[in-house]
SELO-603835 format. One line per 10 residues: number of its first residue (from 1); for each residue z, y, x of N, C-alpha, C. Coordinates in steps of 0.05 Angstrom, whole numbers. Example, Ala and Ser with C-alpha at 12.3 -4.5 7.8 and 13.67 -1.06 7.14 Angstrom:
# residues 2
1	156 -114 264 156 -90 246 156 -66 264  142 -45 257 143 -21 273 157 1 258
***
This chain:
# residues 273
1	-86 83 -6 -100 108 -13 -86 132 -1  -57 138 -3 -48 153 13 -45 154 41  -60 175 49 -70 187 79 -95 178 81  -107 166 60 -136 158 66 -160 174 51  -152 174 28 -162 193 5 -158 212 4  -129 218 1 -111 245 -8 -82 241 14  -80 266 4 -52 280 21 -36 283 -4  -16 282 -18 1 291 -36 -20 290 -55  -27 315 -65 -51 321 -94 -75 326 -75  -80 331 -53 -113 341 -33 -126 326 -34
11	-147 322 -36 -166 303 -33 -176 312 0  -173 291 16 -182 295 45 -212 298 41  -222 307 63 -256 311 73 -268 288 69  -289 287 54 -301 267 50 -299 237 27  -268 247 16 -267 221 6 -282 222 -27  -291 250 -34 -312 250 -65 -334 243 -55  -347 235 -30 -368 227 -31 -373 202 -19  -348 189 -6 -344 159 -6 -353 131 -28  -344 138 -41 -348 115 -60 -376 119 -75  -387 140 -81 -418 131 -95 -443 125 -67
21	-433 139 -45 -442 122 -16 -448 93 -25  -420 81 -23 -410 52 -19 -421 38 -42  -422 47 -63 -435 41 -95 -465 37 -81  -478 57 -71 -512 55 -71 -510 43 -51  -503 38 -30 -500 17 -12 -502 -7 -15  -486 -20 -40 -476 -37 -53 -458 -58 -36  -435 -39 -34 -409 -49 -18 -393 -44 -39  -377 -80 -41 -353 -79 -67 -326 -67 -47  -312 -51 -67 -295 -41 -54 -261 -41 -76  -248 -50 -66 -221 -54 -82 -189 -33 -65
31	-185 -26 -79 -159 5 -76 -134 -4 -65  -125 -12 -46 -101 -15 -49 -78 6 -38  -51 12 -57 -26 19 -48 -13 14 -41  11 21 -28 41 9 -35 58 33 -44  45 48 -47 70 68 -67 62 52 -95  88 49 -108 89 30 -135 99 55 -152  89 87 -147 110 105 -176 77 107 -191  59 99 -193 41 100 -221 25 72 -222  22 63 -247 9 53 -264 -30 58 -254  -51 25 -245 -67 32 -242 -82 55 -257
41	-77 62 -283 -94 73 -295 -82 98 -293  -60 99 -281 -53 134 -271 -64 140 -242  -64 116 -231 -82 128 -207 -111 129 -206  -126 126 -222 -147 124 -231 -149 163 -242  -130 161 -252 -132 191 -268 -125 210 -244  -108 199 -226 -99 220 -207 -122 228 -184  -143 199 -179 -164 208 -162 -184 221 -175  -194 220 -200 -200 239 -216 -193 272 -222  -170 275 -221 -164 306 -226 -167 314 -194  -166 299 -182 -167 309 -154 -209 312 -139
51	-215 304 -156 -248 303 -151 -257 279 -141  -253 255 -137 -255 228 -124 -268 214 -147  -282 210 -156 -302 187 -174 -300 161 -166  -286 143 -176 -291 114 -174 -303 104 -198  -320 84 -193 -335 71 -213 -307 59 -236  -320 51 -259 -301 36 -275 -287 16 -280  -310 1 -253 -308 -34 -243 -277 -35 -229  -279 -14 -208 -257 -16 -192 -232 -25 -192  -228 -43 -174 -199 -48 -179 -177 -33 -172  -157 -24 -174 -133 -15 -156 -116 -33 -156
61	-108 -45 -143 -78 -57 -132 -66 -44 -120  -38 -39 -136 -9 -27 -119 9 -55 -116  25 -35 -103 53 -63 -95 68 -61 -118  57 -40 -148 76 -57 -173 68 -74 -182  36 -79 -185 26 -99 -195 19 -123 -173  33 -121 -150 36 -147 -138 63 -155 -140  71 -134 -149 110 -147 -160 115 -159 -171  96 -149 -198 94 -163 -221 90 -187 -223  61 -188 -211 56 -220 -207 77 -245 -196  77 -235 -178 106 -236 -160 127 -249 -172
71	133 -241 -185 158 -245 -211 143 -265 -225  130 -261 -242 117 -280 -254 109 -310 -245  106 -312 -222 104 -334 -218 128 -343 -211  150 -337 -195 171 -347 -195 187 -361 -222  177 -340 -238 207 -340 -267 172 -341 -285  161 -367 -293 140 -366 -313 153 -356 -341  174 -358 -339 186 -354 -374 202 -334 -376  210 -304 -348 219 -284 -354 237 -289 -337  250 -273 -347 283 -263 -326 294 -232 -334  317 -229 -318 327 -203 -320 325 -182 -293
81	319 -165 -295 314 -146 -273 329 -118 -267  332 -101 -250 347 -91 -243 327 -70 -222  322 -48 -236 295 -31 -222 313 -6 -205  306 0 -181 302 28 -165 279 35 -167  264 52 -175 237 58 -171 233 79 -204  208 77 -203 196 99 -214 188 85 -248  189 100 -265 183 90 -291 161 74 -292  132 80 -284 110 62 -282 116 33 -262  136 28 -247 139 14 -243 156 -6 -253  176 7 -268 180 -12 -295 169 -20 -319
91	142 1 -324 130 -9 -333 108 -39 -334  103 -32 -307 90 -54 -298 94 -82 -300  127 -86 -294 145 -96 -292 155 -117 -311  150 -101 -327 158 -104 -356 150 -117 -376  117 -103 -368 98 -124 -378 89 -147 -379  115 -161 -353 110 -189 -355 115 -206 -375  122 -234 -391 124 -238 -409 152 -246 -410  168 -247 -423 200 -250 -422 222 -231 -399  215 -211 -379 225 -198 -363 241 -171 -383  265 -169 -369 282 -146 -385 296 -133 -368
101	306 -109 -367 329 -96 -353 357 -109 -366  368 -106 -345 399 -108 -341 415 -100 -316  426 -86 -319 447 -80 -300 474 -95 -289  473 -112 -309 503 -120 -302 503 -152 -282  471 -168 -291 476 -189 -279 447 -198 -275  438 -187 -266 402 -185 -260 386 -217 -240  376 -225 -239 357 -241 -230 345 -236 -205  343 -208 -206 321 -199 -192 329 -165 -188  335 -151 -167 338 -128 -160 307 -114 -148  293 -99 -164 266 -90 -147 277 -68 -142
111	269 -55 -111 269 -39 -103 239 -31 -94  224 -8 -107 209 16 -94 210 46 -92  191 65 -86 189 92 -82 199 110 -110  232 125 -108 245 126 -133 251 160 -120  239 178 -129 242 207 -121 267 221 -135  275 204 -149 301 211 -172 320 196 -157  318 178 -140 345 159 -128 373 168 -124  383 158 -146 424 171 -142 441 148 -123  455 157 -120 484 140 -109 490 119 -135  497 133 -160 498 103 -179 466 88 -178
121	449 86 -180 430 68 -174 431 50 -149  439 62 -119 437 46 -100 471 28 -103  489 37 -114 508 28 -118 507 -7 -142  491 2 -156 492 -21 -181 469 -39 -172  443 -29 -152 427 -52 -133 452 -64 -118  461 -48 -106 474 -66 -78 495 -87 -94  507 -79 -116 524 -98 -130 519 -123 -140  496 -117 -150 477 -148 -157 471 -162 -140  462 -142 -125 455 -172 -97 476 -180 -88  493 -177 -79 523 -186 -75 535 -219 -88
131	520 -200 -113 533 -216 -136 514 -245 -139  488 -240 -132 475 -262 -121 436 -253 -134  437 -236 -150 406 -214 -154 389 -229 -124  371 -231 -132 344 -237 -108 333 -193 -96  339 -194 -74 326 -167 -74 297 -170 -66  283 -160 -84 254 -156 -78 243 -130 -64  229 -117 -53 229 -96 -44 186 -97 -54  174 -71 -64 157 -71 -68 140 -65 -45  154 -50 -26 142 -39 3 168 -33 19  159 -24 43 179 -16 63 172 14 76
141	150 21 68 139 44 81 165 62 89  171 74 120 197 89 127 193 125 115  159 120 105 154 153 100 124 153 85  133 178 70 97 184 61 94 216 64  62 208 69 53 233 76 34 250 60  40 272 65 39 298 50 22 316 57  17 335 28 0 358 44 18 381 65  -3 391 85 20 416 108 28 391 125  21 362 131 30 351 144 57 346 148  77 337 133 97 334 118 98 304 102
151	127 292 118 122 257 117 159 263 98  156 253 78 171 253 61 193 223 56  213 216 51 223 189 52 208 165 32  202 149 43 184 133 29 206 102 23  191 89 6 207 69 -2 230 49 16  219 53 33 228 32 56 260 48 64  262 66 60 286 91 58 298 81 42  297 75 22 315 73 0 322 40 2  301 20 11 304 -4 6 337 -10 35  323 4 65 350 13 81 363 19 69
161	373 31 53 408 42 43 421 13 33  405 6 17 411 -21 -1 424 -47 21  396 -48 39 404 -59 60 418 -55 79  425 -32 85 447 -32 102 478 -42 93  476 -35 64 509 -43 47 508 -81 50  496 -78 37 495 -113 32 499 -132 46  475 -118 80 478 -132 103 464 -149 102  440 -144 95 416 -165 97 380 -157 89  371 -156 94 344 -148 103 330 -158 64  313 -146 58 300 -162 30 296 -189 31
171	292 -202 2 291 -237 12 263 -233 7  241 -207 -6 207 -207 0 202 -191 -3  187 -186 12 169 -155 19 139 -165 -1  136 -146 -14 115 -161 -34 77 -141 -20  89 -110 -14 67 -94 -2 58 -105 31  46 -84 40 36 -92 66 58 -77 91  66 -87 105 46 -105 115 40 -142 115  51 -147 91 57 -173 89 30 -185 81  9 -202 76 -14 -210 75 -21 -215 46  5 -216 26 8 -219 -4 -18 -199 -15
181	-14 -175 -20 -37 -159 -31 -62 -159 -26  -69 -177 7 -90 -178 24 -107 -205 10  -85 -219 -2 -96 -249 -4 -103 -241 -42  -88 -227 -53 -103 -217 -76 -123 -197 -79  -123 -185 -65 -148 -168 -55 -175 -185 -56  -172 -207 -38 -196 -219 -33 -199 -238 -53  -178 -247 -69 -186 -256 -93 -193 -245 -110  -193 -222 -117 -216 -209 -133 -233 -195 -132  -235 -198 -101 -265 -192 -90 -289 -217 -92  -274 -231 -95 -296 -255 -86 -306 -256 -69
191	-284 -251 -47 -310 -245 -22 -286 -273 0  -299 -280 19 -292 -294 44 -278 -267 65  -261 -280 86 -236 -254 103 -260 -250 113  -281 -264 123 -309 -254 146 -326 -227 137  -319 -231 106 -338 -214 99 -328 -185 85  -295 -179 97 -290 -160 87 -277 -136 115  -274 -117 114 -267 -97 116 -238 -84 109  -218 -83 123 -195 -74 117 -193 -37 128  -180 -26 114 -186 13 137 -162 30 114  -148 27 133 -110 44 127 -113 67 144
201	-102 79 138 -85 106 167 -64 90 181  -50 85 163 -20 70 178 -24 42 196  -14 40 225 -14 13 237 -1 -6 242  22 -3 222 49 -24 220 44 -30 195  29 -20 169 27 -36 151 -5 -41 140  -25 -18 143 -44 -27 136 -70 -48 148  -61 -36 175 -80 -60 210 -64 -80 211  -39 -78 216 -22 -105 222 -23 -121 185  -19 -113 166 -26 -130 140 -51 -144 141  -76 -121 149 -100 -139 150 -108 -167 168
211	-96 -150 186 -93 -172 212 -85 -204 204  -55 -195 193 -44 -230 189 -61 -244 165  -74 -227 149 -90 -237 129 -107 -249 143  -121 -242 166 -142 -249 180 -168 -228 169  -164 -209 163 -186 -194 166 -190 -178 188  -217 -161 193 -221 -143 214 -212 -120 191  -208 -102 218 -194 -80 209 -195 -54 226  -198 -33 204 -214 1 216 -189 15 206  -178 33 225 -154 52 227 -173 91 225  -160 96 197 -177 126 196 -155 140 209
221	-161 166 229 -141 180 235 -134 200 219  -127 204 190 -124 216 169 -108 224 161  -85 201 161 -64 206 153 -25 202 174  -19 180 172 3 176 190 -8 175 218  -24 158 227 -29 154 251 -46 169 266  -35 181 287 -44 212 305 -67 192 327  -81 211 340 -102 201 355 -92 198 385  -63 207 397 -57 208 419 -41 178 419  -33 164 385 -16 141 396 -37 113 394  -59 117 390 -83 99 388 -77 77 418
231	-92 96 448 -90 77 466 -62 55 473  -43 67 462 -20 53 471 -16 28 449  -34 26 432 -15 12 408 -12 -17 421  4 -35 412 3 -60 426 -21 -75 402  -16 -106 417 -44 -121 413 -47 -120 380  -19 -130 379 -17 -132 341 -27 -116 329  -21 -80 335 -29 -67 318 -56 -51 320  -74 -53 337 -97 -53 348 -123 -62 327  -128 -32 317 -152 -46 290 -182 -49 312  -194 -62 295 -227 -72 313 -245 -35 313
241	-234 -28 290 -251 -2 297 -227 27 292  -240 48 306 -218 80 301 -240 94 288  -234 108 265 -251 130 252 -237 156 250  -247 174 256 -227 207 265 -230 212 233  -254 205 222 -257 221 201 -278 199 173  -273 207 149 -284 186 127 -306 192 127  -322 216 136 -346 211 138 -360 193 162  -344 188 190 -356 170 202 -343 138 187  -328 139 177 -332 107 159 -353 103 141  -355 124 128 -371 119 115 -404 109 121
251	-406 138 142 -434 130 156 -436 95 167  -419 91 181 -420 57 199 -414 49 175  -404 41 159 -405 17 128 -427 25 119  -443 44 116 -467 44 98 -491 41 116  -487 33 136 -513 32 164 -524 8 157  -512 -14 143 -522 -44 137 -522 -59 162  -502 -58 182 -506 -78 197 -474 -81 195  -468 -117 208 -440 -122 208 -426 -107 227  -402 -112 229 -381 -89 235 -384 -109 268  -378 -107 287 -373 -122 311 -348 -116 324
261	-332 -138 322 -309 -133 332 -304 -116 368  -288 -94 361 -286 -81 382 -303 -64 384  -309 -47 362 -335 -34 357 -323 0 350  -311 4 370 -293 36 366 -310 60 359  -314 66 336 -317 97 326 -308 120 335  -289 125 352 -270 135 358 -273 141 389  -264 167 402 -254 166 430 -234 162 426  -227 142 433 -182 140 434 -177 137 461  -204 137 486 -187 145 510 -177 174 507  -192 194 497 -179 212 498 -159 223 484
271	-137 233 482 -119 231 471 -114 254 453  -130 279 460 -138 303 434 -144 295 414  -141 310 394 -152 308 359 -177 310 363
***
């Protein structure tokens, strides 16, 4: 949702009139994040104060509630945890059944997007994992983007610090671009990879995530990704369609015909906005 919807609190062009489009269209459509600092039902409220109407059906998936899961299946009967991140994401967290904080000898070190992040927090992650803590990372994003065009340190910042001490990379990336939220996505779509539609700003986690999931995949130029670095991208990160703007997604998803791979919305020979 960020750079796709909104900028910081903005609601970009077009995105209040996206989804009752897609509604009368009758295209199912499911939310996904990887910033893990609110609780679905805070982002539900946050596209709301911002003018964005989503139906009630809707799902959102963030990368806290793929953490969660996450956890849960590993440890069916709980464990102890050890959070960097944002209160809703311990909330989330939390809510699993037997999961608890501890600091001193944790199970599990999650690391996500923590705007409060001190030196004693990255200090008492890096210690646990040492100590033998599983580091989980909820995302890796290196930045998020803002209103005034303004890319702020995003989780993947903080999960580097951790990793740089320790000297070892996370043992799972639970957000995108890893195929994890992609493959729950489409499980509660009920839908087949043929018959869905992937469309991020970003092309290292939202095109390349869809990708390894095996979906096709539409890159909005909205948010991170500028229109001059389109032609160059390599094969990997190369979505099937470019949209400058959410009203031309919108228009081609609501046209009723399938998407055809290689089907560019977009001039991306040219390299102007």
């Amino acid at each position: 949702m960020d750079g796709v919807l909104y900028l910081g609190d903005q609601a970009l062009p077009g995105a209040a009139e996206l989804f009752p489009a897609l509604q009368r269209a009758r295209v199912s459509v499911i939310l996904m994040t990887n910033n893990s600092t609110r609780t679905a039902v805070g982002y539900r409220q946050k596209l709301g104060q911002m003018g964005i109407p989503i139906p009630d059906s809707m799902t959102i998936l963030t990368s806290a509630t793929a953490t969660a899961r996450w956890l849960h299946e590993q440890a069916p009967d709980g464990g102890c945890v050890y959070i960097v991140g944002a209160a809703d994401l311990a909330k989330v967290v939390l809510e699993q059944t037997g999961f608890r904080l501890d600091a001193e000898s944790p199970d599990f070190v999650v690391v996500g997007l923590d705007t409060e992040v001190t030196y004693a927090k990255l200090r008492t992650a890096s210690l646990a994992i040492m100590r033998g803590a599983r580091f989980v990372a909820t995302n890796v994003d290196a930045s998020l983007p803002m209103e005034g065009g303004e890319f702020w340190p995003g989780a993947g910042a903080i999960a580097a610090a951790i990793q740089t001490t320790v000297g070892r990379p996370p043992d799972v990336v639970l957000g995108k671009p890893e195929p994890t939220m992609y493959y729950q996505a489409l499980e509660a779509l009920g839908l087949q990879r043929d018959e869905v539609l992937a469309v991020g700003d970003r092309v290292e986690t939202d095109i390349l995530g869809g990708k390894r999931a095996g979906l096709r995949t539409a890159l909005v130029l909205t948010g991170i990704t500028q229109p001059e670095q389109v032609p160059g991208l390599a094969p990997e990160l190369r979505p099937d369609y470019v949209f400058k703007t959410l009203e031309e997604l919108r228009a081609f998803v609501t046209a009723g015909r399938a998407p055809a791979p290689n089907d560019t919305h977009a001039d991306t020979s040219d390299p102007r906005p």
